[in-house]
N, C-alpha and C positions, 0 to 999 in steps of 0.2 A: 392976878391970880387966875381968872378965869383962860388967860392964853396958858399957863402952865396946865391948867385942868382939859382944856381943850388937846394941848400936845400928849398929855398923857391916855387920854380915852384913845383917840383917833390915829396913834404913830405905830408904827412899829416895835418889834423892841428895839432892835438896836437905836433908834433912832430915840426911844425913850432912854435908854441908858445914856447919849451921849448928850441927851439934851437936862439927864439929870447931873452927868458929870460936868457938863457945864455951870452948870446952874449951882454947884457945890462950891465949883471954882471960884467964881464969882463972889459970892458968901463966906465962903471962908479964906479967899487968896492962893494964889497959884505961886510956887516957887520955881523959876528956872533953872532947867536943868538939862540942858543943850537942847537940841530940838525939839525936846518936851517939857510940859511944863507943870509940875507935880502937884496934885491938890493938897492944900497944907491943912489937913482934915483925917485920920486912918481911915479904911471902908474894907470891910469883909463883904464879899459876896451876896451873905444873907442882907445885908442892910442896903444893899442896893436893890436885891429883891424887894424888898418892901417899899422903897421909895419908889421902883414903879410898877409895885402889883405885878410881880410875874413871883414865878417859884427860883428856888434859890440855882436848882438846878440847867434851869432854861435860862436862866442868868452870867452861871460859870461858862456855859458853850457859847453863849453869843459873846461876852466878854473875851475868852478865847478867839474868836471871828476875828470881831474889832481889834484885838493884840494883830493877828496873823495879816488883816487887811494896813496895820501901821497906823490907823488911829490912836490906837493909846498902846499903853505899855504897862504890865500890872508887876506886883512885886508882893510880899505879906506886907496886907493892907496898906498899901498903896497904889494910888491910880495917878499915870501923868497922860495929859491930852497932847498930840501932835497938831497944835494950831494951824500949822500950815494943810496937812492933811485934811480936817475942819473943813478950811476954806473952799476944795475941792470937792467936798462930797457934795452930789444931787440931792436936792429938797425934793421929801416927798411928801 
């Protein structure tokens, strides 16, 4: 818990969002769905605003980023994570 709390103070956002979309993933199971792989959980915008403390709307734009940079792919309330993408981002 405290690395979860540490990622969330100290990251960025994106980096908060993709380590809560993980972390979703993980907890509730990921469905494959070609080279992404769907969190089997729904998630609107605002509720991933909350899961890492930002506003809903600094949320929608980085979520847009991460769609546009290929990390995930969003859909109504759905998020799927590009695992191999994942693999390739720099830790910050």
């Amino acid at each position: 818990m405290s690395q979860l709390t540490q990622h969330l103070a100290l990251g960025n956002l994106h980096d908060k969002i993709l380590h809560a979309l993980m972390r979703l993933g993980k907890d509730f199971g990921l469905i494959s769905a070609g080279e992404f792989d769907k969190i089997n959980f729904p998630l609107s915008h605002q509720e991933i605003a909350h899961l890492v403390g930002a506003s809903r709307e600094s949320v929608t734009i980085a979520l847009q980023e991460l769609a546009k940079e290929g990390f995930i792919s969003t859909g109504f309330r759905t998020v799927c994570i590009h695992k191999g993408k994942l693999l390739e981002r720099p830790a910050t």
